[in-house]
N, C-alpha and C positions, 0 to 999 in steps of 0.2 A: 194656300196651305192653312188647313185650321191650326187654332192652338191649343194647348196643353197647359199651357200655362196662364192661369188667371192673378192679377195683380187690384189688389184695394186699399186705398190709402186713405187713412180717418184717423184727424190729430195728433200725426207724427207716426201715426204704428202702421207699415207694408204687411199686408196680409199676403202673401205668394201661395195659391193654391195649385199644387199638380190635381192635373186633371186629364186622368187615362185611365177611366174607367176596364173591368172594376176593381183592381188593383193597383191601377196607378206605376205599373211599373214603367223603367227608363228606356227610350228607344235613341236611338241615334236623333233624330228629329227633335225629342223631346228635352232630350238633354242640353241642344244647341240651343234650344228655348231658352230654357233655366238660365242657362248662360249667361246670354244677351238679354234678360230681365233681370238679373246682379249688377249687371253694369248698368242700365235705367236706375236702377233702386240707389245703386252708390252714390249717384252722382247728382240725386235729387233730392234738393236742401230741405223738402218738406220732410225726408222721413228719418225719425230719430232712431226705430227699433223696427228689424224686421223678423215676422213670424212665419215662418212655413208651415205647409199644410198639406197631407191629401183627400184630395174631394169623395164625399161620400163616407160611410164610416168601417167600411169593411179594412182599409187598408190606408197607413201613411202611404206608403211604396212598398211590392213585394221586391224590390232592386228591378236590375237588370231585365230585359224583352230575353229570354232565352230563345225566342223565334229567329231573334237575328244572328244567333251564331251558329250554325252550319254554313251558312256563308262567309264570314269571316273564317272560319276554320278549315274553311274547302280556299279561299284564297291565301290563309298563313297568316292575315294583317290580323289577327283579332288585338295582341295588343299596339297595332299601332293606329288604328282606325276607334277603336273602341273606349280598350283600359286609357290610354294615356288622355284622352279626352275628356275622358271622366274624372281624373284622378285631376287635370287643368280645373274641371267644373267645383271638385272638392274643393280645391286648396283655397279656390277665389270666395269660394263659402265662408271658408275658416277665418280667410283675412277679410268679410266683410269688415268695412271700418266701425261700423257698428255694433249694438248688441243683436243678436241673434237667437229667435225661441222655436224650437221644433216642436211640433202638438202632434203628437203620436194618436191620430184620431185610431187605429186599429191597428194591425199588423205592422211591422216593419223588418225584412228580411233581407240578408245580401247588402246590396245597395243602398237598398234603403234606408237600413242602419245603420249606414259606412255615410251615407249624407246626413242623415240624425245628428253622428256625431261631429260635426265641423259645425253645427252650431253652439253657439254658448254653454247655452241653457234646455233643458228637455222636458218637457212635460208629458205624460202618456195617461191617455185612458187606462180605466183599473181593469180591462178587458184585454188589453192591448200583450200580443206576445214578441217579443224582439229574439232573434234568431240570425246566424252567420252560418247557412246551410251549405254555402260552396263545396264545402268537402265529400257530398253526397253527391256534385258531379264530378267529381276526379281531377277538382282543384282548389282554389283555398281565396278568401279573399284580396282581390286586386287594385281594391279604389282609398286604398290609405287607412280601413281597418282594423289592421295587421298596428298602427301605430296610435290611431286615436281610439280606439275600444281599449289598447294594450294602458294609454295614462290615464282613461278612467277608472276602468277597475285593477289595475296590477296585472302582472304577464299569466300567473296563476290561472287568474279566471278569465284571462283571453283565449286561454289556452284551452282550456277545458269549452267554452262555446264555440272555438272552431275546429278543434278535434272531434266533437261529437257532431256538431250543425244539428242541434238539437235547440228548439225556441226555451225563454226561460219568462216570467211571467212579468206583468209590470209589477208587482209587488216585489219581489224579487230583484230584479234592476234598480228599485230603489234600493236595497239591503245593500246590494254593492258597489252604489255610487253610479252607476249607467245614466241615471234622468235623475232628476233633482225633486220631480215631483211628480203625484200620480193623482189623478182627479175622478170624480164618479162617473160612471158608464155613459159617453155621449158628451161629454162635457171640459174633453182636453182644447179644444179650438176655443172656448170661452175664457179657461183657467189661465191658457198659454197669453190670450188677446189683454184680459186682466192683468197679469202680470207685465205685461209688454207696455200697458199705459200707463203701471208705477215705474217704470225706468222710462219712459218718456217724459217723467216729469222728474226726471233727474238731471242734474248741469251735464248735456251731452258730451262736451268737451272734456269734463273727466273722466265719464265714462267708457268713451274711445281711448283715453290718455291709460286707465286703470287696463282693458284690454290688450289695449300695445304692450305695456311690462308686464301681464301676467303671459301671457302667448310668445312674447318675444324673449322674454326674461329665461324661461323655463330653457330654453335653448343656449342661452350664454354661460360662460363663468359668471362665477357671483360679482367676482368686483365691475366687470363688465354690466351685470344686469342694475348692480346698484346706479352705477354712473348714470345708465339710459334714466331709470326711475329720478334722477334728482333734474332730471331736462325736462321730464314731461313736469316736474312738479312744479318747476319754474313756471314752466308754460301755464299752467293751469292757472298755479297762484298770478298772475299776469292777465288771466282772462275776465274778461270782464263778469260771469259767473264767480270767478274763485273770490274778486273784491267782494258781490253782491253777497256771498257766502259769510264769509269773516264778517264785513258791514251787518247783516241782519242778527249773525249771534251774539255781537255786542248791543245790536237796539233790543233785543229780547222778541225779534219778529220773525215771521215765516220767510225768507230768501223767492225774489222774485228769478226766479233764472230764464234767460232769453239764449240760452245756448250760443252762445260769445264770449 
């Protein structure tokens, strides 16, 4: 079975390229890929930050293979064969334990912007158009979002790109918080990979720590989310990072940080 999925690792930064030319959209196959390369990537001490990618510059991912659903739909399973699979592939995205950069090297529709968004952080080509088109098959998005498009930009303008399935621009997406950043034509895989080795040189352990309560936080009561933040803080300040942190701003020095 070929793959789909290309994996490159250079001084802490996972480079994860889909590769399903030429739009790179999700097949069953490809998706179990993605998968089972989150779990390789979690659990390999080399990698600090992982960046996603799709191969080629026409398209991150246009989402979903629309090829495979007549069969799913002729058998009834499509959401228990399909969605729910994907929406498993999401979540384990979202709680990589890491930071997370998606480089919007062109398109990203459906799916593909519902994966987009379970990364951290977004970077898009200034070419790039983001669009939640499901509604123009006579259904709505199914891989989670309906909830992470909806806390990036507010329900207002969730509403308005899946009511319409109309693409809106990357300029645009920046305006309303969608991607964090937009870089020149050809040049999101670079900007994304840039940014990805200045949070590789950041104490990892806070980093993971500062993700956990803002991701986990957002979901509790407050006094609950404070509690969780004064455990990780513990932890932090305990790590051998948080000493080297405190120890070098009182020598007046750069912090050696070895992610411990």
């Amino acid at each position: 079975m070929s793959s789909n999925i290309g994996i490159e690792i250079d001084q802490g930064v996972a480079l994860l390229t889909m590769n399903n030319p030429p739009l790179n959209v999700a097949t069953l196959q490809s998706t179990r890929q993605f998968n089972e390369a989150l779990d390789g990537l979690a659990s390999n001490g080399e990698v600090l930050v992982l960046v996603v990618r799709g191969s080629g510059e026409r398209a991150f991912s246009a989402g979903s293979d629309i090829s495979e659903f007549p069969d799913y739909l002729a058998a009834g399973n499509v959401v228990e064969k399909k969605l729910r699979y994907e929406n498993e592939t999401m979540v384990k995205l979202e709680r990589f334990p890491k930071p997370t950069v998606a480089a919007l090297n062109g398109l990203a529709f459906g799916g593909g912007l519902e994966l987009a968004v379970c990364c951290d952080l977004i970077v898009a080509d200034e070419t790039a158009n983001l669009a939640l088109p499901e509604i123009k098959l006579g259904v709505f998005p199914g891989s989670g979002g309906t909830l992470r498009v909806t806390r990036r930009v507010g329900p207002g303008r969730a509403k308005e790109m899946m009511f319409l399935g109309e693409p809106i621009s990357a300029a645009q997406a920046l305006e309303w918080g969608l991607v964090n950043r937009v870089a020149a034509k050809g040049q999101a895989t670079y900007e994304a990979l840039a940014l990805a080795r200045e949070l590789a040189a950041r104490p990892n352990i806070a980093l993971q720590a500062c993700k956990k309560a803002i991701d986990e936080g957002a979901e509790m009561p407050d006094d609950e989310a404070i509690e969780q933040v004064l455990s990780l803080m513990e932890k932090t300040f305990a790590s051998d990072d948080g000493q080297e942190g405190v120890r070098a701003f009182f020598a007046k020095e750069e912090p050696k940080f070895k992610h411990s």
